[in-house]
C-alpha positions as CSV (number, residue, x, y, z in Angstrom):
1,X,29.0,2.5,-14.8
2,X,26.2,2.7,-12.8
3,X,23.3,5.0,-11.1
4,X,22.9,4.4,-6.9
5,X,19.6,6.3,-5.6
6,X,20.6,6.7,-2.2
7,X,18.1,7.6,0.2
8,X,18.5,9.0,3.9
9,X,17.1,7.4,7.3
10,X,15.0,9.8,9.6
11,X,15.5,13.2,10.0
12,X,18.6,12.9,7.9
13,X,19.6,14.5,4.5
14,X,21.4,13.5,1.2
15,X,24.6,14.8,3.1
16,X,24.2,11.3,5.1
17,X,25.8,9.2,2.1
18,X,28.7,12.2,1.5
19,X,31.6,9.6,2.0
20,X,29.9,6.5,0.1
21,X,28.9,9.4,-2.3
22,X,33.0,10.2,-3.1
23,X,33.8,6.8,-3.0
24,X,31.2,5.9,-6.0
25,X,32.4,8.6,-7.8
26,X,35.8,7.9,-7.3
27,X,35.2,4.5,-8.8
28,X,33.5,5.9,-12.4
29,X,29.9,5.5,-11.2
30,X,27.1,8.1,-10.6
31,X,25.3,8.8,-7.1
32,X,22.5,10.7,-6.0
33,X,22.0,11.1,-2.8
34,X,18.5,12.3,-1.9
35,X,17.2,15.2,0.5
36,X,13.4,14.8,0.7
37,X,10.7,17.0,1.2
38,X,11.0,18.8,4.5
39,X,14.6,17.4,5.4
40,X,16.6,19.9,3.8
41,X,16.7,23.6,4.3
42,X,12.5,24.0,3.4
43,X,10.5,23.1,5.7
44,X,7.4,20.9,4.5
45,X,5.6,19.4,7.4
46,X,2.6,18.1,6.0
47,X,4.6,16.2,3.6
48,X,3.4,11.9,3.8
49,X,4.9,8.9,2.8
50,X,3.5,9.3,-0.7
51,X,5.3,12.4,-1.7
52,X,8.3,10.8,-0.6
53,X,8.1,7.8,-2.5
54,X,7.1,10.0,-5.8
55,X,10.4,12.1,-5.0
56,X,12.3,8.5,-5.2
57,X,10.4,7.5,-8.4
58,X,10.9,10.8,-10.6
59,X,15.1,10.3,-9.7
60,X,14.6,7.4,-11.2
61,X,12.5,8.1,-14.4
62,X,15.8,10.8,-14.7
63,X,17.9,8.0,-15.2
64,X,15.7,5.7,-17.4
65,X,18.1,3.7,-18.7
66,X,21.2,3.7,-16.3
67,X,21.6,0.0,-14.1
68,X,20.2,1.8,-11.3
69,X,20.3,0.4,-7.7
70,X,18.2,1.7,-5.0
71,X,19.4,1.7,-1.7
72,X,18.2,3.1,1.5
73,X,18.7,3.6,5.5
74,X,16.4,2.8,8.3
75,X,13.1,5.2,7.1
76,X,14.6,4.8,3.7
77,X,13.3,1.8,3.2
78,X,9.9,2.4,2.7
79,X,10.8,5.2,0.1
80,X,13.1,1.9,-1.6
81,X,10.2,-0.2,-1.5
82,X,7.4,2.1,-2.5
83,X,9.6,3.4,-5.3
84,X,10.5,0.5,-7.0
85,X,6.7,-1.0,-6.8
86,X,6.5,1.6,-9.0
87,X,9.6,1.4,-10.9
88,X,10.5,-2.2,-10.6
89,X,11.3,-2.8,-14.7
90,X,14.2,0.6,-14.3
91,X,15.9,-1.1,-11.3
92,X,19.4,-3.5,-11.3
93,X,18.9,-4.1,-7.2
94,X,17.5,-2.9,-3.6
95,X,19.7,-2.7,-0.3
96,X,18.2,-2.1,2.5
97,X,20.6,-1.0,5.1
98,X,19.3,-1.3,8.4
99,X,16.2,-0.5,7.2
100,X,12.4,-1.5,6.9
101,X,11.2,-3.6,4.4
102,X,7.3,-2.9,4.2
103,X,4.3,-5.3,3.5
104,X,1.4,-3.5,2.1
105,X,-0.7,-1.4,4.7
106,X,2.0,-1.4,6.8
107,X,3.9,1.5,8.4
108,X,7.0,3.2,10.2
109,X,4.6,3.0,13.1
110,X,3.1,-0.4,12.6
111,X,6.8,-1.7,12.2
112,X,8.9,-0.4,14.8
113,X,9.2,-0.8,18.1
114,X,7.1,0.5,21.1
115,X,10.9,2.7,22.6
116,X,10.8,4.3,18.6
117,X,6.8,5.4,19.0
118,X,7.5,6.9,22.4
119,X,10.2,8.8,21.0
120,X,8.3,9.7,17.7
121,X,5.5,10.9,20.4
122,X,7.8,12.5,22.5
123,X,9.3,14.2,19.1
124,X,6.0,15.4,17.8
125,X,5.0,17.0,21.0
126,X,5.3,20.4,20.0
127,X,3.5,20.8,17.0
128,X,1.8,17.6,16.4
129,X,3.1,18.1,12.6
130,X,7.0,17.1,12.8
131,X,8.8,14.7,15.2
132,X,12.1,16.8,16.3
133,X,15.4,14.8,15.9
134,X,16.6,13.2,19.0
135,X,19.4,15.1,21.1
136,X,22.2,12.9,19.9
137,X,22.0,12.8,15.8
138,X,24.1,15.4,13.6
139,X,23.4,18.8,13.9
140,X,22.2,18.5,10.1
141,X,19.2,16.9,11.1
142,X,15.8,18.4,10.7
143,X,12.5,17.3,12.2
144,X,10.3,14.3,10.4
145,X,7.5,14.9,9.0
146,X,5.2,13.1,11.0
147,X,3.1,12.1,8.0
148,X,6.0,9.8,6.7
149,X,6.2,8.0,9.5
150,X,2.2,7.8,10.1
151,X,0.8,7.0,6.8
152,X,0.3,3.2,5.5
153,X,2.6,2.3,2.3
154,X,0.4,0.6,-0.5
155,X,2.0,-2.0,-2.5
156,X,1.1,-4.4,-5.5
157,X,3.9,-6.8,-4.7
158,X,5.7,-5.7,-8.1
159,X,9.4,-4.3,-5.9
160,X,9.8,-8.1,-5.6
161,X,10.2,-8.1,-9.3
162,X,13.6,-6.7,-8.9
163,X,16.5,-9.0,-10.2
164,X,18.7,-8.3,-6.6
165,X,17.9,-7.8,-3.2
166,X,19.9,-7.1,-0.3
167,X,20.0,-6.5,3.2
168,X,22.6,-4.9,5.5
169,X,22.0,-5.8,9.2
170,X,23.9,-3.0,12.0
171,X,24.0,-5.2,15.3
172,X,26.3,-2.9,17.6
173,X,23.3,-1.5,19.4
174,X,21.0,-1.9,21.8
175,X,17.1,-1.8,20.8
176,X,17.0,-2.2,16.8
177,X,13.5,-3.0,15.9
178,X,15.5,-4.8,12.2
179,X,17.2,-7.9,14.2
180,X,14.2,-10.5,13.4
181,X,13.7,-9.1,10.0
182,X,17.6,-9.9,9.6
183,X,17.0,-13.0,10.6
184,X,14.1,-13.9,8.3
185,X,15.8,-12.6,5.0
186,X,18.6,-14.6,5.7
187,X,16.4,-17.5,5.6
188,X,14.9,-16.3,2.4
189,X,17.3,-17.5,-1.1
190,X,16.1,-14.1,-2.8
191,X,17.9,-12.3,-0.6
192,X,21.6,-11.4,0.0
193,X,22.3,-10.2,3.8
194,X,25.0,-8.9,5.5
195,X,26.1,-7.3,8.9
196,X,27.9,-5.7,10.7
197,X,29.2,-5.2,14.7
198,X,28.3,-1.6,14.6
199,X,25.7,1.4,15.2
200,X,22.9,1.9,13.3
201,X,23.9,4.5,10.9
202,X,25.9,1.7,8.3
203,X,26.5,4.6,5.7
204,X,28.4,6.8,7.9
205,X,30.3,4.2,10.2
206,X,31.0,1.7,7.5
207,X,31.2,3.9,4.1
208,X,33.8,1.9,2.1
209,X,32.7,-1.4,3.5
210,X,28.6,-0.5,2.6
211,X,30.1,0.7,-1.1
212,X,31.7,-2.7,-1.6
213,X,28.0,-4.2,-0.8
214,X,26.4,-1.7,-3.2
215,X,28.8,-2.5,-6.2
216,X,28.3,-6.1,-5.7
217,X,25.2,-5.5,-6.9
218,X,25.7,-4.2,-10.4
């Protein structure tokens, strides 16, 4: 049995993973799915890339112990990262699903595209605090804080420890900011990609086929 960390992309809660969440557990493992600070039902707009990650880290000190893998979407990654910098002994594997994989010092900002900061400006334009969640996402979704997208991630290099690493490449849409990173992990042997012809949101429009990548990995 294992322990999968799951955590959300952007303006997204735990509830993002709900069917990869029944299928682990349907299968004997354990999942925790992960609202962080000011994506769930309080709001927390000055919360930063740093409390994030420390929300990541203390699930897994909880399950010292388990063959955890970490996996996160899009934003996620930088919690996945930052977490098991930290954490890297207490972790089986990483997958990254559609998601950035940071260098220290760099950013959300620094890493995406220039169409993602126009809409993280346009998002942020009422209180300068929280980016609202574009028009066409779930009706779940609550605004960003702004912080988490702004703030530089700080790294010793130590994530890369990890025994398995793996990324999940969404290429059924128009402007992802992940296709050259796709292309440069699959050129790298410590890595394990995949893809698929689809939207962005892997979890949700590929659940069993994502939960077949995940327990490949244990």
């Amino acid at each position: 049995m294992a322990t999968f960390i799951l955590i959300p992309g952007g303006w997204q809660g735990g509830w993002a993973f709900e069917k990869v969440e029944e299928s682990l557990i349907a299968r004997g493992h354990k999942a925790l799915p992960l609202t962080l600070a000011g994506l769930g039902d309080v709001p927390a707009p000055l919360a930063n890339l740093d409390l994030h990650i420390h929300e990541a880290v203390r699930a897994i000190r909880a399950h010292r112990g388990d063959e955890i893998v970490l996996a996160g979407h899009s934003y996620g990654g930088m919690i996945v990262s930052g977490a098991a910098d930290v954490e890297a002994a207490d972790i089986r594997a990483l997958v990254y699903s559609d998601a950035y994989v940071p260098e220290s010092g760099d950013s959300v900002w620094s890493l995406t595209s220039p169409r993602f900061r126009d809409m993280f400006i346009l998002g942020a334009a009422a209180d300068g605090l929280t980016c609202a969640p574009p028009p066409n996402l779930d009706s779940r979704c609550r605004a960003h804080p702004m912080g988490t997208f702004l703030q530089a991630i700080k790294l010793s290099g130590s994530w890369r420890e990890v025994p398995r690493k793996a990324f999940v490449g969404a290429h059924g849409w128009e402007g992802s900011p992940f296709l050259d990173l796709y292309q440069r992990l699959s050129a790298d042997p410590e890595w394990a990609t995949f893809s698929f012809d689809c939207g962005h949101n892997i979890p949700r429009l590929k659940p069993e086929a994502f939960v077949e990548i995940l327990l490949a990995q244990v």
